[in-house]
Structure formats: C-alpha cells, structure tokens
N, C-alpha and C positions, 0 to 999 in steps of 0.2 A: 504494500500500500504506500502511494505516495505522501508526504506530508509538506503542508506550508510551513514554515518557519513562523511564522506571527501566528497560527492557528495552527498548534499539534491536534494532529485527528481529521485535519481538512483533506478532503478526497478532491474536492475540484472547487476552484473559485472565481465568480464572474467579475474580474477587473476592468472589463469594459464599461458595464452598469456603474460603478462608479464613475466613472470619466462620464457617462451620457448622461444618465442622471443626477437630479440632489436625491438624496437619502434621507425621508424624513422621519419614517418609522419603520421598527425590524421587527417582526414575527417569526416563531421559532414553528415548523409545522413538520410532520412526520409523512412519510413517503412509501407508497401503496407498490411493492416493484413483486417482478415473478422471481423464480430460482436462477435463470441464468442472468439476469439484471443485478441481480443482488452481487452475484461474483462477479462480475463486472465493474462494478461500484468499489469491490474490495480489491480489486486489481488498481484501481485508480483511471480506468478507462473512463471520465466522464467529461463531457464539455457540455459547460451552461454557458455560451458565449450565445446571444441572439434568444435566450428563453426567455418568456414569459410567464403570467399566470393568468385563469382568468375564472369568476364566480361564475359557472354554467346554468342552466334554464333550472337543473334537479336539484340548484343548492349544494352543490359541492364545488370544490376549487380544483382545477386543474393544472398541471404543469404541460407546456405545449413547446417546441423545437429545442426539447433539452437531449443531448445528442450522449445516448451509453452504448458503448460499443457494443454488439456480438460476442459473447462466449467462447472462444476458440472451442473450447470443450463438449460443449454440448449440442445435442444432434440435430438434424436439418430441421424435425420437426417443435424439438420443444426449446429453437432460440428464439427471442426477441425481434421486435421492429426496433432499430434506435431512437427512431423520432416520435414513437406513440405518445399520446397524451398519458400522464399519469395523475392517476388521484392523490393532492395533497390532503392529510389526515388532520384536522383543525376540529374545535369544538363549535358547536352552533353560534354560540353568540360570539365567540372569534369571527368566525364567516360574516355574522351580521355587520358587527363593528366595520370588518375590511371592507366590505362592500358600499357601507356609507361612506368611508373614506375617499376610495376609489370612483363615486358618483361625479365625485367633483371635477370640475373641466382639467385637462392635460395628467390624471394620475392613471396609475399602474402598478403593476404588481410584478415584481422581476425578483428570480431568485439570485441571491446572493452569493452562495456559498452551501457547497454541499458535505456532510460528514458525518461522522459517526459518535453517539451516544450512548456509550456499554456496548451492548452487540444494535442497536435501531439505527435505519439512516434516518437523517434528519437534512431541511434544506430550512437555509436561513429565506424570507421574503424578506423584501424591503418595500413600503408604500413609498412610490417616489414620484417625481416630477422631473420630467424633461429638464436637459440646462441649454440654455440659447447658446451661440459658439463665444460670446465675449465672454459668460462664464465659465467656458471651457479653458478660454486663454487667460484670466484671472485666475485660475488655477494652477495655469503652466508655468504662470509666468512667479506664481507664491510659490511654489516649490522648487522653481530654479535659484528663487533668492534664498531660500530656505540652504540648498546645499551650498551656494556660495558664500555665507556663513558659516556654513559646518566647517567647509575648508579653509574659513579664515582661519577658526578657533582652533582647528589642528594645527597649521601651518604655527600658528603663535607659542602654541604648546608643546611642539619640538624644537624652537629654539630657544 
C-alpha cells in the first residue's frame, strides 16, 4: 500500500481539487466497493483526479469518475468497471445537511482523499466552490513567496 507523507494510511489523494477549488467543509463518508475493488484500493491503484459526488433521485450519494484499477488477480468475470459509480455510506441527516449545502449556486461535492480506517475505506468529501483563475494565481503566487522565505531563513541559518 502506498502512503502520503502528511497523511499515513492515505491510499490516493485529489491534489487537483484543491488547486480548483476552495474547501469549505470536509465530511468523512465510508465506501460501498466489491472484493476485487477493495484489493485494488489496498494495492494503492486508485485515482480520484476529475471525481465527483453527487445526492441521487433515491437519497443516496454517489461517487462518479473515480478511477480503481482492475485486479490483476481476479477472473474475467468477477472484476470491476473502474469508472462505476459507487455508493458513498453517510447517515440521513449527513445527506440532508450536504444537500442543502450543495443547493446553493457554484457548490459541489468532490472527494478529497481516499484511505483506510482499521481495516474500512473511507473517502474524505469536501463541500466546495469553484476558484476563479486570479484565485488560483493568488495562491501560486503565496506559496512561491512562502518558499522564498523558507530559503531565506535556511540560507541565514547556515551561515
């Protein structure tokens, strides 16, 4: 299993979603997968790059173009679609809550980050909101002064 460095246990993490959107609330929801998905998951084959989520007609939440490899192992008939939609596991009035949130003009539901809790996967949601692209470059541009800092205060601190 692979692991993030800022998050031991992290199996896959959508760093795009931060850059596209703001982040203004996290939800922690549990993940409905078959037997070859699951070792899949624990292999670290997952890409949440371009996923979403979304509250369906039945009241349940979905995860939609989150990409889990293929099982090498397992046989033609009982592997996986990578791309199927999966049911995220939340309580009713979590769904309720997100959903009013989500009403509101430009939000969404994008997962964050995927991983492991004891032996359950788990996927972090984020309710967020689009960023325009000056907020993308207000970003780029704080974190470049950010390291040019850091390197001053190294630079100062070896000699």
């Amino acid at each position: 299993m692979s692991t993030n460095r800022a998050n031991p246990g992290t199996v896959a993490d959508n760093r795009k979603a931060r850059h596209d959107y703001e982040i203004l609330e996290q939800v922690e929801a549990g993940i409905e997968l078959t037997g070859s998905e699951i070792k899949s998951v624990r292999a670290g084959r997952v890409n949440l790059r371009g996923s979403f989520a979304r509250v369906a007609n039945d009241g349940q939440v979905y995860m939609y173009e989150a990409h889990i490899s293929p099982y090498e192992q397992a046989g033609k008939y009982t592997n996986h679609d990578p791309k199927r939609p999966r049911r995220l596991l939340l309580h009713r009035r979590e769904i309720s809550r997100l959903l009013g949130l989500i009403e509101q003009k430009g939000m969404t539901l994008v997962p964050l980050r995927m991983y492991f809790r004891g032996r359950w996967a788990k996927v972090d949601l984020g309710v967020a909101r689009g960023k325009k692209l000056y907020d993308k470059r207000d970003d780029i541009a704080k974190r470049e002064a950010q390291r040019d800092i850091d390197r001053a205060i190294k630079r100062r601190v070896q000699n």
